[in-house]
RODO-2510 file (C-alpha; in nm, 4 decimals, decimal comma):
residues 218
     n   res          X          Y          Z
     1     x    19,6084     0,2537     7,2287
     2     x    19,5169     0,5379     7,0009
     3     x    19,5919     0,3791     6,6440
     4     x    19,5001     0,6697     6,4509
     5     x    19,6158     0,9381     6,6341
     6     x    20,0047     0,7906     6,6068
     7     x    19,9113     0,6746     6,2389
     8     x    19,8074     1,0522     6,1772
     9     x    20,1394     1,1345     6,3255
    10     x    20,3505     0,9205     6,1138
    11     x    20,2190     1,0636     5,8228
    12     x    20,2711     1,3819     5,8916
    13     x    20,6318     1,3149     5,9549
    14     x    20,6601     1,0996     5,6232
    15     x    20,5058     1,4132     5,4298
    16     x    20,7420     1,6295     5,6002
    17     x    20,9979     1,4303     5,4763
    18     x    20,8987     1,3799     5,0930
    19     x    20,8741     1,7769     5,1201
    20     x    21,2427     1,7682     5,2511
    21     x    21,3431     1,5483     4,9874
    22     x    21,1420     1,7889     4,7074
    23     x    21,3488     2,0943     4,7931
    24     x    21,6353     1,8930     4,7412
    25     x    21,6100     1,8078     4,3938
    26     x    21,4326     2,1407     4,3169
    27     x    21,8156     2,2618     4,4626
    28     x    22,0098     2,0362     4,2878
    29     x    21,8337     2,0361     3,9874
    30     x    21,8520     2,4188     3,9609
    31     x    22,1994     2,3969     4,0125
    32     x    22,2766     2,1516     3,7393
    33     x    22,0683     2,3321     3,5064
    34     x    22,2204     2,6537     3,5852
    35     x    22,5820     2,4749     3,5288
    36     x    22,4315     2,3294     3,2349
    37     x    22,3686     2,6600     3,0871
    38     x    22,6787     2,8351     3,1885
    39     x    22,9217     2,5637     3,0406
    40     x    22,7484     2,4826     2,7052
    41     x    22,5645     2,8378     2,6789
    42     x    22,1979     2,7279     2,5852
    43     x    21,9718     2,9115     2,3967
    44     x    21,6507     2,9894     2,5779
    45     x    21,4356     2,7514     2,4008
    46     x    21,6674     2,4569     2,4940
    47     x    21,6925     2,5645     2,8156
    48     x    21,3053     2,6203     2,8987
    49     x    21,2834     2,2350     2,7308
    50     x    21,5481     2,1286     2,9553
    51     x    21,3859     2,3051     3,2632
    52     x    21,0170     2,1135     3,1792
    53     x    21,1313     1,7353     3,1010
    54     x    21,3016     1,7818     3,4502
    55     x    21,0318     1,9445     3,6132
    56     x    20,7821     1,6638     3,4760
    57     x    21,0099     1,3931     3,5843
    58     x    21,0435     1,5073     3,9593
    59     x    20,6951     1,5913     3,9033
    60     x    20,5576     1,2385     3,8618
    61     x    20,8472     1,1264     4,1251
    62     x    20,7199     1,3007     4,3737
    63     x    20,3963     1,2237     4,3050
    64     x    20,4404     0,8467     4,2605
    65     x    20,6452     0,8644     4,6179
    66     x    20,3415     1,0239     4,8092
    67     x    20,0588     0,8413     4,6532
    68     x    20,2736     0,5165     4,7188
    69     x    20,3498     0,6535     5,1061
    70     x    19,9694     0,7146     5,1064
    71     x    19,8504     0,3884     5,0087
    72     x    20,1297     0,2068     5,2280
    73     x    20,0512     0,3747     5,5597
    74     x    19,6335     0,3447     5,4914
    75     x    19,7361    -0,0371     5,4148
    76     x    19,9462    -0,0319     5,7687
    77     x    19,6303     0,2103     5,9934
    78     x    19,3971    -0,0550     5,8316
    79     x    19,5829    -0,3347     5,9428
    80     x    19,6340    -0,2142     6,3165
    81     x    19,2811    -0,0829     6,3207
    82     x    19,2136    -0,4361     6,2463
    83     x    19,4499    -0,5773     6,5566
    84     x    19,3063    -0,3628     6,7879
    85     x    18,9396    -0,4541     6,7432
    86     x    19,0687    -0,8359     6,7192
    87     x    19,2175    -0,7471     7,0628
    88     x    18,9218    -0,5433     7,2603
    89     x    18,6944    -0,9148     7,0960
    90     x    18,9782    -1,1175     7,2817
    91     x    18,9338    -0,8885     7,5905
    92     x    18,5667    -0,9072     7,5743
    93     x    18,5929    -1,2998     7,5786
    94     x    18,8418    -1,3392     7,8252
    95     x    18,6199    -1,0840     8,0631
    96     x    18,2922    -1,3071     7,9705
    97     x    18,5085    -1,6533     8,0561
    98     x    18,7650    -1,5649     8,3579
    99     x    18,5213    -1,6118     8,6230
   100     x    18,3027    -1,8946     8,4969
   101     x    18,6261    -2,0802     8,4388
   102     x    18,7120    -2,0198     8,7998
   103     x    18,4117    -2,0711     8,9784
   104     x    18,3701    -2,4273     8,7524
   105     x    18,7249    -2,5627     8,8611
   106     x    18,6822    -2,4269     9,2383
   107     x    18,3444    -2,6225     9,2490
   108     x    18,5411    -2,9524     9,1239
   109     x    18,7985    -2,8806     9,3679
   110     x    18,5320    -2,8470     9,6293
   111     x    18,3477    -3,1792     9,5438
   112     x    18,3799    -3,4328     9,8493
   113     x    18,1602    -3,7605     9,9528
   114     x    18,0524    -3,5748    10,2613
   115     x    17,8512    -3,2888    10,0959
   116     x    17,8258    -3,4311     9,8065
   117     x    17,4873    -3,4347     9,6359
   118     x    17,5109    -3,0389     9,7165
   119     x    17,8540    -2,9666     9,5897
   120     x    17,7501    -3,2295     9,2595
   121     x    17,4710    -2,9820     9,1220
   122     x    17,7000    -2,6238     9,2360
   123     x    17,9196    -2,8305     8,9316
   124     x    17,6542    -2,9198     8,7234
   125     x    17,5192    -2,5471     8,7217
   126     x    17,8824    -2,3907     8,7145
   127     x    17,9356    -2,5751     8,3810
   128     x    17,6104    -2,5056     8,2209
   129     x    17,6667    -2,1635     8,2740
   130     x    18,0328    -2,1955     8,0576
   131     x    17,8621    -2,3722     7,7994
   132     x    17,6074    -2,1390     7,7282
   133     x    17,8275    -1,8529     7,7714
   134     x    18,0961    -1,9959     7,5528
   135     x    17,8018    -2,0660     7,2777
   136     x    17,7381    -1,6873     7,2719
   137     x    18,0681    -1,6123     7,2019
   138     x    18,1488    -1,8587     6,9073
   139     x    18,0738    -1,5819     6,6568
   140     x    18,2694    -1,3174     6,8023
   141     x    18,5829    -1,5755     6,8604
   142     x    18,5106    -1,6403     6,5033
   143     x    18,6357    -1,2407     6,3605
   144     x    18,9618    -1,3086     6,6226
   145     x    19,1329    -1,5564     6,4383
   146     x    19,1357    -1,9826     6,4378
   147     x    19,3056    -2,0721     6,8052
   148     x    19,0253    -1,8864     7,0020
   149     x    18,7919    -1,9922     6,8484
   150     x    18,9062    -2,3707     6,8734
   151     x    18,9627    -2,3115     7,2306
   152     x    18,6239    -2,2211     7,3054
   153     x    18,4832    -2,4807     7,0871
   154     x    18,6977    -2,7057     7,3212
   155     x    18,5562    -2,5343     7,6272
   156     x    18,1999    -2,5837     7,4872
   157     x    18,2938    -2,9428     7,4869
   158     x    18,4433    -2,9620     7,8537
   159     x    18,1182    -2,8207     8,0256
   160     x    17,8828    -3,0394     7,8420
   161     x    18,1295    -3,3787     7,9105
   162     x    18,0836    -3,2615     8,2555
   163     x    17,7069    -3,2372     8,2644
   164     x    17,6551    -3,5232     8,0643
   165     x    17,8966    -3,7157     8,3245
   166     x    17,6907    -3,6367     8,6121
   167     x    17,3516    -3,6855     8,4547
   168     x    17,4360    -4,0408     8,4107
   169     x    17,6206    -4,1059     8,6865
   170     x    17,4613    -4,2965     8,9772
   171     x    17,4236    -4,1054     9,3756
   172     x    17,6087    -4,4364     9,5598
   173     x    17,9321    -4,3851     9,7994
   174     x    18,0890    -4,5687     9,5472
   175     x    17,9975    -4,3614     9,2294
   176     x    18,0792    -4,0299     9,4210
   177     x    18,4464    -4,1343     9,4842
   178     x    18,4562    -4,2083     9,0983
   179     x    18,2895    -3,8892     9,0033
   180     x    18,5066    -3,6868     9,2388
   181     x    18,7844    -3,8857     9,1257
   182     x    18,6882    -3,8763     8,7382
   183     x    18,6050    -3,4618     8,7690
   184     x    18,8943    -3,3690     8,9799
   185     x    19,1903    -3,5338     8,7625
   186     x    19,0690    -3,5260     8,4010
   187     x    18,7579    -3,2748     8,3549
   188     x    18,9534    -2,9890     8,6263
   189     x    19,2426    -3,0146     8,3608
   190     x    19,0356    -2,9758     8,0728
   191     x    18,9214    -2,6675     8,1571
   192     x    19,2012    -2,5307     8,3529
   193     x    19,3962    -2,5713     8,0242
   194     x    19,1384    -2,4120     7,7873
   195     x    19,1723    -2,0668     8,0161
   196     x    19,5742    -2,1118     8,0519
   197     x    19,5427    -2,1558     7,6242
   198     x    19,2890    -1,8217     7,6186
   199     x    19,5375    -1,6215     7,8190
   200     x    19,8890    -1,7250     7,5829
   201     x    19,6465    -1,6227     7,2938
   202     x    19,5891    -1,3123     7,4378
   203     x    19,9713    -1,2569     7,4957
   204     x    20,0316    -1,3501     7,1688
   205     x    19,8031    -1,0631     7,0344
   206     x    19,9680    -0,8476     7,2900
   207     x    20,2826    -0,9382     7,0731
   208     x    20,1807    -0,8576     6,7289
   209     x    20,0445    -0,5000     6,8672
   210     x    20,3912    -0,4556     7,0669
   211     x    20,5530    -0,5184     6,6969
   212     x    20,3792    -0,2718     6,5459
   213     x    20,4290    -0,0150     6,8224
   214     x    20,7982    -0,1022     6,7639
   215     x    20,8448    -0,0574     6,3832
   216     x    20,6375     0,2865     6,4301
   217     x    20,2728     0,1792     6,2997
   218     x    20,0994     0,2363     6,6471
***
């Protein structure tokens, strides 16, 4: 999106229209003073008084109006400015997390008791990658806003539940069905759910810039 080159736009187009609305009270205004003068036949000292306490009350109107329109659409570029860097953060995070995600819940889905000392550790390695990924990113989730950052907090949490399952966990046929078991239906969720959360914040974001696209801002 290119915030300030539609910002730059609406301004133009607001300051074309306070200079629309300034040559119609210079208009109207002449034309009441000139009725003025005609009807009650002013001397010239009235009427040059007459002329200046108008001319310094549109004055300050009109410059009250613009300074106002000026601070109100620097207010409104500041605030999308703002979006849009929350949003390229988001994108950078989602980028950074998409395929550790995947490749963690496709090596749960893969675990089985025939292969599975080898498929145990392709888990164990997938998950210590998210963790320290998602630990890089805490700061920069931080300047997005509350939810992403609690999401990857949560993630954080997932992959080390994970690793700290199977360190602890014993290699028997028995203690591989309840790993397997244990991984596949509670842990799989876990983290499926913190990357379906990531993507509705992401949406939502996409919302809030769609909103200010619509009212004219972007």
């Amino acid at each position: 999106m290119k915030i300030k080159m539609v910002i730059t736009v609406k301004i133009k187009r607001e300051i074309r229209s306070y200079i629309g609305l300034t040559v119609l009270i210079i208009v109207y205004s002449t034309l009441a003073i000139s009725f003025v003068y005609y009807i009650f036949e002013l001397n010239e000292l009235m009427l040059t008084a007459i002329i200046a306490f108008i001319g310094a009350i549109i004055g300050g109107l009109i410059s009250g109006l613009l300074t106002l329109s000026g601070v109100n659409l620097t207010l409104r570029q500041q605030q999308a400015e703002r979006l849009e860097e929350k949003y390229n953060i988001y994108n950078l995070i989602f980028s950074e997390l998409l395929h550790k995600n995947i490749r963690l819940q496709t090596s749960i889905k893969s675990l089985n008791e025939m292969d599975f000392n080898n498929v145990i550790q392709d888990v164990y390695k997938s998950a210590e990658v998210l963790s320290g990924v998602s630990k890089q990113l805490v700061s920069q989730a931080s300047t997005v806003n509350p939810e992403i950052l609690s999401i990857i907090k949560s993630t954080i949490w997932v992959a080390e539940q994970i690793m700290g399952y199977i360190e602890h966990a014993a290699e028997n046929s028995y203690e591989a069905r309840v790993i397997i078991s244990t991984l596949t239906k509670e842990h799989y969720n876990k983290v499926a759910k913190n990357d379906v959360d990531l993507e509705e914040c992401g949406r939502a974001l996409r919302k809030k810039i769609a909103e200010y696209e619509v009212k004219g801002w972007v």
